[in-house]
C-alpha positions, -999 to +999 in steps of 0.1 A: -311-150-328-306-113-313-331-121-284-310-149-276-275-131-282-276-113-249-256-121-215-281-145-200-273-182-205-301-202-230-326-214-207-332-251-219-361-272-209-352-305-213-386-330-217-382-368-210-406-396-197-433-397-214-466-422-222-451-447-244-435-476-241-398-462-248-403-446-213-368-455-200-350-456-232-363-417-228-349-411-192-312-424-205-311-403-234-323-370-208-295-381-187-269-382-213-279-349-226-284-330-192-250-342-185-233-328-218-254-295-221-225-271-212-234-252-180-216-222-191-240-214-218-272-225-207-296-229-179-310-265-180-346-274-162-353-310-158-390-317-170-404-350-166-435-363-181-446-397-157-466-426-174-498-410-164-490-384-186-484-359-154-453-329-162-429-326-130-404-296-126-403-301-088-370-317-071-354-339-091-382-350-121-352-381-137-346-398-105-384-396-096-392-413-130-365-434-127-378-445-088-411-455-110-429-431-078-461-410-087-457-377-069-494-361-060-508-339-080-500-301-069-533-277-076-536-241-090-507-248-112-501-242-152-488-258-183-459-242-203-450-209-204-422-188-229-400-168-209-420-133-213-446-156-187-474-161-215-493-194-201-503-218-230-542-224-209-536-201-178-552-220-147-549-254-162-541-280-134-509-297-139-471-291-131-457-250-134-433-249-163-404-233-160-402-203-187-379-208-208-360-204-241-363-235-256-372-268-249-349-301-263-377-331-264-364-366-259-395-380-253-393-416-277-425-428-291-460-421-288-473-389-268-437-370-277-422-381-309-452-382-327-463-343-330-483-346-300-458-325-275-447-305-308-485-290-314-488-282-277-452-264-278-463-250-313-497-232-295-476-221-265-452-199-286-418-221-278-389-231-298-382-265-296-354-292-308-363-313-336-392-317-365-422-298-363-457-317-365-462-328-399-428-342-397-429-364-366-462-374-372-451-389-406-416-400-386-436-418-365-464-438-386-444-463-401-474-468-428-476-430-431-437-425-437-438-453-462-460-442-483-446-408-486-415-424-496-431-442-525-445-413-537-414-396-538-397-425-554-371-435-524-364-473-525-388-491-502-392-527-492-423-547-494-448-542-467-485-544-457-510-523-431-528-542-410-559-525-388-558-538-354-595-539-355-592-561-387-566-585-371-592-592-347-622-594-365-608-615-395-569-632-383-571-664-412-577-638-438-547-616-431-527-646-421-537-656-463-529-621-477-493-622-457-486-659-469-497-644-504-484-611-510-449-613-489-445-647-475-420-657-446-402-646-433-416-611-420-411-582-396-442-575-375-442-543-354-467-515-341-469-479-370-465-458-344-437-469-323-396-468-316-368-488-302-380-522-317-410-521-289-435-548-300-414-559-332-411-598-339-400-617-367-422-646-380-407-675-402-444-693-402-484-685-394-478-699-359-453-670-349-473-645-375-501-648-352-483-641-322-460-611-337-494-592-349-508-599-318-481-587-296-477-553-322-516-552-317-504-543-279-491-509-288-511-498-319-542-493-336-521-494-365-497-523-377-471-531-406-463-565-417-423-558-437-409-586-461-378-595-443-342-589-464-315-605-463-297-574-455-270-550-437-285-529-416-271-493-422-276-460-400-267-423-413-276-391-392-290-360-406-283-324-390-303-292-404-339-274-409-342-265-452-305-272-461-300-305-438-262-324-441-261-360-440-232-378-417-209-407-421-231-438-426-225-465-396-240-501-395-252-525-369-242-556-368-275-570-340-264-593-312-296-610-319-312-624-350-325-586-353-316-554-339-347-557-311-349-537-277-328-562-257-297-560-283-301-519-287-303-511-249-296-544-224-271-571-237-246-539-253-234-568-275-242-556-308-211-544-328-218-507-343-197-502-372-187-466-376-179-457-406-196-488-421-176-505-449-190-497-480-180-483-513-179-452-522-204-451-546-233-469-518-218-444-489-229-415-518-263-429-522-269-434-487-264-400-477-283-388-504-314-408-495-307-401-458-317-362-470-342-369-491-360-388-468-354-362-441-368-337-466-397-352-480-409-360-446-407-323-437-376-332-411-361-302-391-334-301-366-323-343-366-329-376-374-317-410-378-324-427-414-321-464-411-315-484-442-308-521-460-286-530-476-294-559-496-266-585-496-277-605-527-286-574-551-265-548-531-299-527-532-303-497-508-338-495-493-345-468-468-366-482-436-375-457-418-368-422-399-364-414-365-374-376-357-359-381-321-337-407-322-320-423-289-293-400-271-280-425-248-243-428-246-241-461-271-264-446-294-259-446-330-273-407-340-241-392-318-219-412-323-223-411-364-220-369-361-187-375-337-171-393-365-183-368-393-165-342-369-194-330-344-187-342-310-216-349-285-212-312-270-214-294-300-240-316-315-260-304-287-250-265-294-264-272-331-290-286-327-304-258-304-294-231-328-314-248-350-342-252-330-340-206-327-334-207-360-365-224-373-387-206-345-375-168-363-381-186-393-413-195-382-428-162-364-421-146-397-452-160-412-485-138-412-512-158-387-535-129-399-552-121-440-562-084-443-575-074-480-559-039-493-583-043-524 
């Protein structure tokens, strides 16, 4: 933290836009946290990412995204850069990157949350907010995270992989196995994607078919969940190796599920904060809520997102979300401003964190030298 503690303001990259289909949920949450990232103690470059997967510094990168313009291409420029200027490919074609401190991702979905962005920053020598790859690679695959969460004994609902490549080849057999091993109803949805993009549920093989079909839009990779007759329940987690859990919140979905039209559109669904529960299932959430973060290899935040079983009153954990929405009605800030963080000083945190693991980080030896 001593390079940091001098009297320049933190120079903060802030990444948004992106290649996936949370796009705009990713420009709101760069708005809401350009416009709370106190000016006083950092210097805060807007960096845009457009669909074509093209970085802009130039101007004004969130209302060009936001336009849904394609700028031309500038030539003889460079990819990122830490603030001593080291280039991560010097000469590379692409948009100059400003050098900088650290940079605070809020790129949703595939191509930012998934540990894509996170290597690249990891070879250019940048701190960064939020998990490192392992973490939001596994925070992203939805078959992946599961499956790590089995074998670390965390309460998981029933579920099955599906291969896109297999849903095409051979529908009437994976329709069977569904009908067989989970029957109806059941969650659909894309492994490797956020914001209820491409989710469905299916109450028959009719609307089966057209839920894996539509998930098969997104991903190579899809997940078929038994549906419960549940509560949904949200708890945020703050920290790199000693991470604190918040006050748990639920959702109560305008729709029959919490899809993309009830999180970001309609602003109809009730959010609960704190949810009602007692205090023994507020206790187990937050304790699963870290232990998922952990076993997942979570650093910095994320959003756990649980059932709650109304006929057993069984927790399950769903899933993580390494970079979970920052919009002004979303559920990660709003569940630390109840626990006693407000939005400003969520931000502040979570940037410290982000220096903290990158000294933690540099002190391991990229080099082997034998003294025998």
């Amino acid at each position: 933290m001593s390079q940091h503690a001098s009297n320049h303001r933190i120079r903060v990259a802030v990444l948004f836009g992106g290649r996936s289909g949370e796009h705009e949920v990713s420009l709101a949450s760069a708005r809401s946290v350009m416009s709370a990232l106190d000016p006083t103690k950092y210097e805060i470059y807007s960096v845009g990412i457009s669909r074509s997967g093209r970085w802009l510094t130039e101007g004004d990168p969130l209302q060009l995204l936001a336009s849904g313009e394609e700028p031309p291409a500038a030539p003889g420029q460079h990819l990122p850069a830490a603030r001593d200027g080291r280039e991560l490919i010097p000469g590379t074609q692409g948009a100059r990157f400003p050098q900088v401190d650290v940079v605070f991702p809020v790129l949703h979905g595939t191509y930012g949350e998934d540990g894509t962005v996170q290597g690249l920053l990891e070879l250019a020598g940048l701190p960064y907010v939020g998990s490192g790859v392992l973490g939001s690679a596994l925070g992203m695959d939805k078959v992946a995270m599961k499956a790590v969460f089995r074998a670390n004994g965390l309460p998981v609902g029933e579920y099955l992989p599906v291969l896109r490549s297999h849903w095409r080849s051979r529908p009437d057999a994976i329709v069977a196995e569904v009908e067989a091993s989970l029957g109806y109803p059941v969650f659909t949805k894309p492994a490797n994607l956020g914001s209820s993009v491409g989710v469905a549920k299916a109450h028959d093989a009719d609307e089966l078919r057209r839920g894996l079909n539509l998930a098969a839009r997104f991903d190579r990779r899809l997940l078929v969940e038994g549906a419960i007759n549940a509560r949904e329940i949200e708890c945020s987690v703050l920290g790199n190796d000693d991470p604190i859990a918040s006050v748990p919140g639920e959702v109560v979905p305008s729709n029959e599920f919490y899809d993309y039209h009830a999180k970001y559109i309609d602003n109809a669904s009730e959010l609960i904060i704190p949810a009602q529960l007692s205090a023994e299932t507020t206790a187990q959430v937050r304790e699963v809520a870290v232990k998922a973060f952990q076993c997942l290899d979570c650093a910095g935040m994320a959003r756990v997102d649980f059932f709650l079983c109304k006929d057993s009153g069984r927790v399950y954990v769903n899933e993580v979300n390494t970079i979970p929405g920052f919009t002004a009605i979303s559920m990660y800030p709003k569940l630390w401003a109840a626990s006693g963080v407000p939005y400003c000083a969520l931000l502040d945190r979570l940037i410290a964190l982000a220096l903290e693991r990158h000294e933690d980080r540099r002190a391991t030896e990229t080099s082997y030298q034998d003294d025998h």
